[in-house]
C-alpha positions as CSV (number, residue, x, y, z in Angstrom):
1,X,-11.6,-32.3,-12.9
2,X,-13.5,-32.6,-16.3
3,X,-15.9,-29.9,-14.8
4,X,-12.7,-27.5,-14.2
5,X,-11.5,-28.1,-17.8
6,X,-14.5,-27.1,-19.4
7,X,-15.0,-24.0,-17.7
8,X,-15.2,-20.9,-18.9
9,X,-12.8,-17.8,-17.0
10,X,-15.7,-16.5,-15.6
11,X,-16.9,-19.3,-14.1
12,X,-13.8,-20.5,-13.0
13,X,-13.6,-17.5,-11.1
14,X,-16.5,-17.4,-9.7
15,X,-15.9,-21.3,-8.2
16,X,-12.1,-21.9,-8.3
17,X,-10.7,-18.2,-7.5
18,X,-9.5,-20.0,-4.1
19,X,-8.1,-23.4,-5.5
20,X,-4.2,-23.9,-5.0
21,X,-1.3,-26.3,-6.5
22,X,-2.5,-29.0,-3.9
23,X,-5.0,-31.5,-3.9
24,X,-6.3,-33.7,-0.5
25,X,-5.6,-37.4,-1.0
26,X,-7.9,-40.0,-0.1
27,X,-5.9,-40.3,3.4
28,X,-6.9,-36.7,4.0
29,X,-3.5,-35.8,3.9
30,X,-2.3,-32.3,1.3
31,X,-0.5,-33.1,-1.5
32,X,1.4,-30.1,-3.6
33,X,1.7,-30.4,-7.3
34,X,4.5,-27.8,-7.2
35,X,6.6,-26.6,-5.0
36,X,5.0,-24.1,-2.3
37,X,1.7,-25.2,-4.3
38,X,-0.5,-24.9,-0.9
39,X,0.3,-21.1,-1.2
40,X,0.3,-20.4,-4.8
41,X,-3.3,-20.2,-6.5
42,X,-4.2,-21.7,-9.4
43,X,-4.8,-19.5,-12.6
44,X,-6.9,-19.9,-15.0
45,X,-4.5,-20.3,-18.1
46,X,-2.9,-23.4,-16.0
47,X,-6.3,-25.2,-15.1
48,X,-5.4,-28.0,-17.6
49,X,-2.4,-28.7,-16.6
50,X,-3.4,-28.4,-12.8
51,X,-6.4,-31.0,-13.7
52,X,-3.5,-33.0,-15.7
53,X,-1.0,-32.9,-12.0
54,X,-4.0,-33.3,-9.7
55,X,-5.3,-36.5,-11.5
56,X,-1.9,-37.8,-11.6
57,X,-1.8,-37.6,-7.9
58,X,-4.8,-38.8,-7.0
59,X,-4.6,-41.9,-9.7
60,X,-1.2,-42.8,-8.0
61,X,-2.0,-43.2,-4.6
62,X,-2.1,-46.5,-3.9
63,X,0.9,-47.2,-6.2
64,X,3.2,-47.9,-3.3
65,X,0.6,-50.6,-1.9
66,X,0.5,-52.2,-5.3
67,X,4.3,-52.3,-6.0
68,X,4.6,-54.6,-2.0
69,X,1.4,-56.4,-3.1
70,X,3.3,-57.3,-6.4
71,X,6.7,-58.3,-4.4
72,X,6.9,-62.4,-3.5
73,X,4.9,-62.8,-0.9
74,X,6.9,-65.9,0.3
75,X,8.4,-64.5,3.4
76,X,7.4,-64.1,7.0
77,X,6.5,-60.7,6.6
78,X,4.6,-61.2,3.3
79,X,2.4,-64.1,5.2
80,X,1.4,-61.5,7.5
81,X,0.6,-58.7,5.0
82,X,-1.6,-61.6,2.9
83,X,-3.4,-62.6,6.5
84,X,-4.0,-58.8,7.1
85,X,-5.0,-58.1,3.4
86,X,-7.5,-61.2,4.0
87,X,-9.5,-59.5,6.6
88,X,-9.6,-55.8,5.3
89,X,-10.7,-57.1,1.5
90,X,-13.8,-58.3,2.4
91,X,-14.9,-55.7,4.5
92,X,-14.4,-53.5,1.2
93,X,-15.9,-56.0,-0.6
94,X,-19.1,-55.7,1.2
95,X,-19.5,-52.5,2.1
């Protein structure tokens, strides 16, 4: 995104003519920063504030899985979400 910012129209242009209101998420799943932003391209007078929505997006992914991490883990359910946590963490750990 810093890359986009900086760019001049030109060279925005030339490497972002194609780029839409969307960004893929780490899941590979399309996520639209406005509505119908899959079909609407990105200009180059909004690149800021498309690099401000698009880093939103992808710095909130995991915001869901945080918030149920944060919730007391003291019921049956959250003893199997800690077991389950327990064997994908190191995996990530060590990879």
């Amino acid at each position: 995104m810093d890359t986009l910012e900086g760019l001049d129209e030109e060279s925005f242009d030339v490497h972002f003519s194609e780029r839409t209101w969307s960004v893929t998420l780490s899941d590979g799943s399309n996520f639209e920063l406005r509505d119908n932003g899959a079909s609407e391209s990105v200009r180059y007078e909004d690149r800021l504030e498309y690099a401000k929505l698009a880093k939103q997006a992808r710095m909130s992914e995991s915001d869901k899985q945080v918030n149920i991490l944060q919730l007391d883990v003291t019921d049956d359910v959250g003893i199997e979400i800690q077991d389950m946590i327990s064997l994908v963490v190191p995996f990530y750990v060590h990879v």
